[in-house]
Backbone as CSV, one residue per row, in Angstrom:
resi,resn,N_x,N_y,N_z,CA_x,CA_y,CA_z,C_x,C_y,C_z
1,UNK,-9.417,5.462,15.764,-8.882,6.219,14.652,-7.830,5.376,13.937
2,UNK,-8.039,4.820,12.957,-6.666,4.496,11.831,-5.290,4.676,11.672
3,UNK,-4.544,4.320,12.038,-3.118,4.649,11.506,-3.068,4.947,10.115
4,UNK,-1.998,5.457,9.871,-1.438,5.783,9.071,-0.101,5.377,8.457
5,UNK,0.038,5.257,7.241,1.179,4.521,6.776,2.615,5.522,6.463
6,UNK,3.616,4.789,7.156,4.478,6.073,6.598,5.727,5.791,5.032
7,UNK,5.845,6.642,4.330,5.948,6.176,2.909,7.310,6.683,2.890
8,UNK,8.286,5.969,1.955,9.584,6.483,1.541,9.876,6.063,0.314
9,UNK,10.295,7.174,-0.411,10.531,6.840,-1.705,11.700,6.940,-2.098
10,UNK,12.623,6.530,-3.173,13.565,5.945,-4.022,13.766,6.575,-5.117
11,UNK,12.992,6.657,-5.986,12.733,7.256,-7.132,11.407,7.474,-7.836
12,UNK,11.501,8.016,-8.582,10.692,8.781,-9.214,10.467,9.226,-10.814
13,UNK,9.965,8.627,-12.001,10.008,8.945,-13.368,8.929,9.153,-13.962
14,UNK,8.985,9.751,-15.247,7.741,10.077,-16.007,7.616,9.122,-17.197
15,UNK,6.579,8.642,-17.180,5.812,7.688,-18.025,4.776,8.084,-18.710
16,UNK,5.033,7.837,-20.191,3.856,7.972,-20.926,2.444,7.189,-20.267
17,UNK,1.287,8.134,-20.424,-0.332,7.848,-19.834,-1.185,7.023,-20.996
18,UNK,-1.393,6.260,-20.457,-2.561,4.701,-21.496,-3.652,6.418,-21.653
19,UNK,-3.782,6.973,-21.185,-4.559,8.026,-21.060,-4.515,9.195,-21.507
20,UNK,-4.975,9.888,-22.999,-4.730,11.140,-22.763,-5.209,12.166,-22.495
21,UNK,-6.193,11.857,-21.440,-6.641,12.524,-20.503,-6.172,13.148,-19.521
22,UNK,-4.809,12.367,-19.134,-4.371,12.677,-17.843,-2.547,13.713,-18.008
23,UNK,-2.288,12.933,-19.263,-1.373,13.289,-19.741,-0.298,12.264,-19.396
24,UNK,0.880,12.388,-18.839,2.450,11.868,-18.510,1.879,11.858,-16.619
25,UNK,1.943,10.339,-16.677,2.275,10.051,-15.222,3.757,10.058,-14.455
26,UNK,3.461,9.953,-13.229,4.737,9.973,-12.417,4.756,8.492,-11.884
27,UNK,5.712,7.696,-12.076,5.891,6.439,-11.397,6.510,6.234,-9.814
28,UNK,6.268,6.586,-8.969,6.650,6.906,-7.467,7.535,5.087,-6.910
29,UNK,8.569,4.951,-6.664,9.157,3.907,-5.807,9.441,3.808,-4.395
30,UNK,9.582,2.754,-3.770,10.229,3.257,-2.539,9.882,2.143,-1.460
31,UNK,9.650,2.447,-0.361,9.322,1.498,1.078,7.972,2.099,1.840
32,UNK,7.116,1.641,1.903,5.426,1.823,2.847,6.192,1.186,4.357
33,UNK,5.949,1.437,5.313,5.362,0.747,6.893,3.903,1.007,7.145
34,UNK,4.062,0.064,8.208,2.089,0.085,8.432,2.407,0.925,9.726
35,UNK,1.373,1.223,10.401,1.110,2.092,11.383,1.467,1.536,12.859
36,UNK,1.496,2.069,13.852,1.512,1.160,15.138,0.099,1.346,15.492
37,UNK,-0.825,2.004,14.635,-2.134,2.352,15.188,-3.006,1.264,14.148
38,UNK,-2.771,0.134,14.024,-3.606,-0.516,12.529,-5.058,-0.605,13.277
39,UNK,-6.263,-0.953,13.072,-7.773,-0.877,13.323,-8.597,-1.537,11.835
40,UNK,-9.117,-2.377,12.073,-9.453,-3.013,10.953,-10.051,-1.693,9.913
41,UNK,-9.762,-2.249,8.576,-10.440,-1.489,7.360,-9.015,-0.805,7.060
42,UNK,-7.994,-0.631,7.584,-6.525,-0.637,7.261,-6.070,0.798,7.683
43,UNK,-4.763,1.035,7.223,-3.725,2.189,7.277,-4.858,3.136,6.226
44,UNK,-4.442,4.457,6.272,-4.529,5.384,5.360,-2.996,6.095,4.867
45,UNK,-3.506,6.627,3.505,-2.514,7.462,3.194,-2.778,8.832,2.241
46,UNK,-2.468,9.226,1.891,-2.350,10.799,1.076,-1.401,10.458,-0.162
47,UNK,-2.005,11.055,-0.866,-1.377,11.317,-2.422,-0.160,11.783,-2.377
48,UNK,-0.503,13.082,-1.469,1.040,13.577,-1.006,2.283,12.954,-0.151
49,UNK,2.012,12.208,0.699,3.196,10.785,0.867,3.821,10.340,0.089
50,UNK,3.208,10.349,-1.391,3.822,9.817,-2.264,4.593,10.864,-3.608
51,UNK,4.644,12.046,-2.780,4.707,13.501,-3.619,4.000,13.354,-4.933
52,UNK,2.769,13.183,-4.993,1.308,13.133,-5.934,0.459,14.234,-5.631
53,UNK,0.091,14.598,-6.545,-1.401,15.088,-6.374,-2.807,14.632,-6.243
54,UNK,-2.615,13.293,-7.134,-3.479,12.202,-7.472,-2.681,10.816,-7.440
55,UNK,-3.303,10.016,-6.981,-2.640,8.414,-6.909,-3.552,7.280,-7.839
56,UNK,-3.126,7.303,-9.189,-4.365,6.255,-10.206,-4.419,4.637,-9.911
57,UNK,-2.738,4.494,-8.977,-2.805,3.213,-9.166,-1.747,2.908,-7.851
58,UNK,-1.598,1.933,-6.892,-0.795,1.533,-6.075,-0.503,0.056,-6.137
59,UNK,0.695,-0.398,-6.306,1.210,-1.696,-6.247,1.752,-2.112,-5.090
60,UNK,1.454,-3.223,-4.369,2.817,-2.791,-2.975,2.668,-4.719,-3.087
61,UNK,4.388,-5.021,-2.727,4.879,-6.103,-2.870,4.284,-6.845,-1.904
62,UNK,3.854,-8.408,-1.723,3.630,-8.664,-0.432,5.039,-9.334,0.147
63,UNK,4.886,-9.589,0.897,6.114,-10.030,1.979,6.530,-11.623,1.628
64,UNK,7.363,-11.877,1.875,7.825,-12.948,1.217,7.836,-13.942,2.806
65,UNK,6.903,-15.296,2.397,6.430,-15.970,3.096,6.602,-17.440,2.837
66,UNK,7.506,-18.062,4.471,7.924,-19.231,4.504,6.815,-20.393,4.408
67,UNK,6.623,-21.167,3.963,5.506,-22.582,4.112,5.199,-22.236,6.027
68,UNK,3.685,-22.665,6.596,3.762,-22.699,7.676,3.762,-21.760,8.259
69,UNK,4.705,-20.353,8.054,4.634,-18.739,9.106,3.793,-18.262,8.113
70,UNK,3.361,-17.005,9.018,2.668,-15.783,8.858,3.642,-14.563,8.066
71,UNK,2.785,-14.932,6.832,3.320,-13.331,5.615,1.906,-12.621,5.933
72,UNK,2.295,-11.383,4.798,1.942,-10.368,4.732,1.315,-10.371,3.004
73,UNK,0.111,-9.683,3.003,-0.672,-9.479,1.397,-1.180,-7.880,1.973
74,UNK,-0.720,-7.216,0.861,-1.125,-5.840,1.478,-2.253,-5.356,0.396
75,UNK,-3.763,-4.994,0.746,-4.845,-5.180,-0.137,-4.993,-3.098,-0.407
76,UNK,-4.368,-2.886,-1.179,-4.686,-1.042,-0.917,-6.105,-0.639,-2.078
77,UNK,-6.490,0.086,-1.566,-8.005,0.923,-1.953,-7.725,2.250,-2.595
78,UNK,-8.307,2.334,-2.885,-7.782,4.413,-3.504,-9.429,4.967,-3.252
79,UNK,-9.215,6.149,-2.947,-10.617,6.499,-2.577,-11.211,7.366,-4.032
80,UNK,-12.599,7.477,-4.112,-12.923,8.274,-5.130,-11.762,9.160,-5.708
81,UNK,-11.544,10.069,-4.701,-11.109,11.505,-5.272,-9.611,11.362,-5.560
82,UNK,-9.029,10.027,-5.925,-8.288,10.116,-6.215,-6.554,10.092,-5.270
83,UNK,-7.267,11.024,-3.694,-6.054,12.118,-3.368,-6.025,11.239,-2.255
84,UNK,-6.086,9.929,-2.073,-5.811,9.011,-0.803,-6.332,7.779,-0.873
85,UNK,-6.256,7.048,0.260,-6.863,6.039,0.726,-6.698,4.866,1.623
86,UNK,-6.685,3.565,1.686,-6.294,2.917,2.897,-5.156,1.504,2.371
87,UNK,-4.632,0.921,3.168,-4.151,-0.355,2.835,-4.693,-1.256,3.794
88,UNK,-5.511,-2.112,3.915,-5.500,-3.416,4.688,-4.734,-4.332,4.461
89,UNK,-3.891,-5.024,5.593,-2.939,-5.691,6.375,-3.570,-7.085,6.006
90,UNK,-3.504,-8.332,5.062,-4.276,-9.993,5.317,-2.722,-10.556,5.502
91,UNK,-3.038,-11.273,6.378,-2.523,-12.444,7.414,-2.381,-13.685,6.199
92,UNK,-1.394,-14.817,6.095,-1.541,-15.967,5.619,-1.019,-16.944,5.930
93,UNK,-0.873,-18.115,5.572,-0.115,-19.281,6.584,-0.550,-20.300,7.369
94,UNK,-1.793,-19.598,7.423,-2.233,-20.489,8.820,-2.287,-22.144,7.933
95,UNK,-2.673,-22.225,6.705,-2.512,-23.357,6.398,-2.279,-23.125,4.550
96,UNK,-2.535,-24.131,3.728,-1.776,-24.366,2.453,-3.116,-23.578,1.613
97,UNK,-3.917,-23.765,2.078,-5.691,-23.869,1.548,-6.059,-22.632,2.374
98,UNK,-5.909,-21.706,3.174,-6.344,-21.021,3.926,-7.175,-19.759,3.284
99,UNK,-8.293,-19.202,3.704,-8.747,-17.803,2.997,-7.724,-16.634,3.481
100,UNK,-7.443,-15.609,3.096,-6.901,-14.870,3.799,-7.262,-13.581,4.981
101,UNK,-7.171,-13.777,5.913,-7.771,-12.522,6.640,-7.124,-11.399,6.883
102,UNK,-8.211,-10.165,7.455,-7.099,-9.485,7.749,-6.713,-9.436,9.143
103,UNK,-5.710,-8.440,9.644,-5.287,-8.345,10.741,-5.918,-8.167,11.854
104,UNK,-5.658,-8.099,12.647,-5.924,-7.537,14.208,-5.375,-6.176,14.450
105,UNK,-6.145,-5.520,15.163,-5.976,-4.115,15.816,-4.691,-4.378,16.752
106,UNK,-3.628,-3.689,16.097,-2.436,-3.715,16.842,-1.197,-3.040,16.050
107,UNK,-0.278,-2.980,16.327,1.223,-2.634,16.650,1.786,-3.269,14.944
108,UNK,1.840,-2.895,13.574,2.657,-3.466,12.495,3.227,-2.658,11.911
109,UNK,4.081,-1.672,12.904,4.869,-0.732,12.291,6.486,-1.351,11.774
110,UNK,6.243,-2.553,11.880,7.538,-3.634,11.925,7.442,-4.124,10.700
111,UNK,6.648,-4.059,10.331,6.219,-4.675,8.826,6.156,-3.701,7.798
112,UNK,6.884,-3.737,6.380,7.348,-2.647,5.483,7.214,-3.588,3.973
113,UNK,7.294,-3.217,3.137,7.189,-3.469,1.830,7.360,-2.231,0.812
114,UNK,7.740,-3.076,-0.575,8.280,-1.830,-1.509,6.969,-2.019,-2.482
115,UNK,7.231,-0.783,-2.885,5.714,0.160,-3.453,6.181,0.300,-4.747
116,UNK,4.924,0.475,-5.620,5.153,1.106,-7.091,4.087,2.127,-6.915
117,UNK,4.011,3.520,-7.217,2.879,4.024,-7.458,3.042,5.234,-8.411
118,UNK,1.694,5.196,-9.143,1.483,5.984,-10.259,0.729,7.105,-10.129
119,UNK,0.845,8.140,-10.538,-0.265,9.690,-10.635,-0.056,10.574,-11.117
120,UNK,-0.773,11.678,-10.891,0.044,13.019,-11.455,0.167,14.031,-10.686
């Protein structure tokens, strides 16, 4: 079963929508952790983590990474319906040229990054 990501937010504003379909989005800020339960195909999350109804768009910073160590690229998905979805965890470092992979099934509740996210 998947972990789950746990979300904290900062702030919160309304932004005119490229869309007027959707109307005035909400711009959500704050801090993501990854799960202690990670399992490849990544964390999940809920719209509502992010006090959303809908999530159109997720930004999340990657980790800031020395030449040589292991950072963090956080790859997030949104599912159809809008009202969730996952983040996969890629690994980098191993060399200058490297592809990036993702993680291993394990323990990255130690690992956090700041979020932008948009919805209504």
């Amino acid at each position: 079963m998947a972990g789950k990501i746990t979300v904290t937010t900062s702030s919160t504003t309304m932004e005119p929508s490229v869309s007027d379909q959707l109307g005035h989005h909400r711009r959500v800020t704050g801090t993501l952790t990854m799960s202690a339960a990670y399992v490849a195909g990544g964390d999940t999350f809920t719209a509502a983590q992010f006090g959303l109804g809908l999530v159109t768009d997720l930004w999340i910073q990657p980790s800031t990474i020395a030449r040589g160590t292991t950072g963090w690229v956080f790859s997030p998905t949104l599912n159809a319906d809008l009202q969730g979805g996952f983040v996969q965890l890629l690994g980098t470092g191993a060399s200058d040229n490297a592809a990036l992979g993702e993680a291993a099934n394990g323990d990255y509740s130690t690992v956090t990054a700041r979020f932008n996210a948009w919805g209504v």
